[in-house]
N, C-alpha and C positions, 0 to 999 in steps of 0.2 A: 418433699423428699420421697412420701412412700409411691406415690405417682411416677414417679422417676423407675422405682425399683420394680412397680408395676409393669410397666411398658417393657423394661429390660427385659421382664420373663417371660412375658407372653412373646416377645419375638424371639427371646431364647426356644420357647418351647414348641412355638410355632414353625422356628426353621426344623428342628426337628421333627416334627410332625410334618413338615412339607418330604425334607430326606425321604425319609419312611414312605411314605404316599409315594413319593417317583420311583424308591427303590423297589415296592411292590408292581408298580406300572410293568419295569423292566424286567421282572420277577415270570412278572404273566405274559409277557410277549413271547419269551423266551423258555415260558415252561419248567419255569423253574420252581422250586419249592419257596411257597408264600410267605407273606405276612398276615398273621391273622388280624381277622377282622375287629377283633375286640382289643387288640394293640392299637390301632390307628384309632379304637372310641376311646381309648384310654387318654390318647395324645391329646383327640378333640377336647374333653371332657377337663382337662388339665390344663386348658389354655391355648391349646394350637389349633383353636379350630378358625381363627381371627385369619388365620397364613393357609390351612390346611381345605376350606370350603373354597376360596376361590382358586388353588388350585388346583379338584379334583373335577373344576372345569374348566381349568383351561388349558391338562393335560389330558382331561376324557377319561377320567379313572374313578370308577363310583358311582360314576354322576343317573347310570340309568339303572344301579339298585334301588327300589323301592324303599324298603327295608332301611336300607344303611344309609338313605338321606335324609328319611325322617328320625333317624336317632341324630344325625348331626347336624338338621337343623333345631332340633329339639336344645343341644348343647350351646346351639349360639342362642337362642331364645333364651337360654336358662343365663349365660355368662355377660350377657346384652342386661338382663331385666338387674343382674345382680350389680352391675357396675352401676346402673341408672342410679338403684339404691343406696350403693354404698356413696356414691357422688354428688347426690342429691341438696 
């Protein structure tokens, strides 16, 4: 059952985290005022990074920050080793 309530949140949190990611994409095309960068780690970091990494390439948004891909691959490293464990 908690498996169940797992999955529900991370694609809960995940679609959100994707919103946010595209709505920053269209943000910056158009010069608009942003989304900061420490909100979409926040997303990552809470679970959206499962929906939120693949599509910050496969809308080309993030993907050639230095910086901000190794915090968010850093986030699926950490939420990857933490499930291992807790499922073990």
């Amino acid at each position: 059952m908690t498996t169940q309530y797992l999955i529900i949140y991370l694609l809960a949190v995940g679609v959100i985290g994707v919103i946010l990611l595209c709505t920053d994409k269209y943000k910056a095309t158009h010069e608009k005022w942003r989304i900061k960068e420490r909100t979409l780690h926040i997303w990552e970091w809470i679970g959206g990074i499962f929906l939120m990494l693949p599509a910050m390439y496969i809308i080309r948004h993030k993907n050639r920050k230095v910086a901000y891909n190794w915090i968010s691959w850093a986030a699926l490293v950490a939420w990857v080793a933490g499930l291992w464990y807790s499922f073990r």
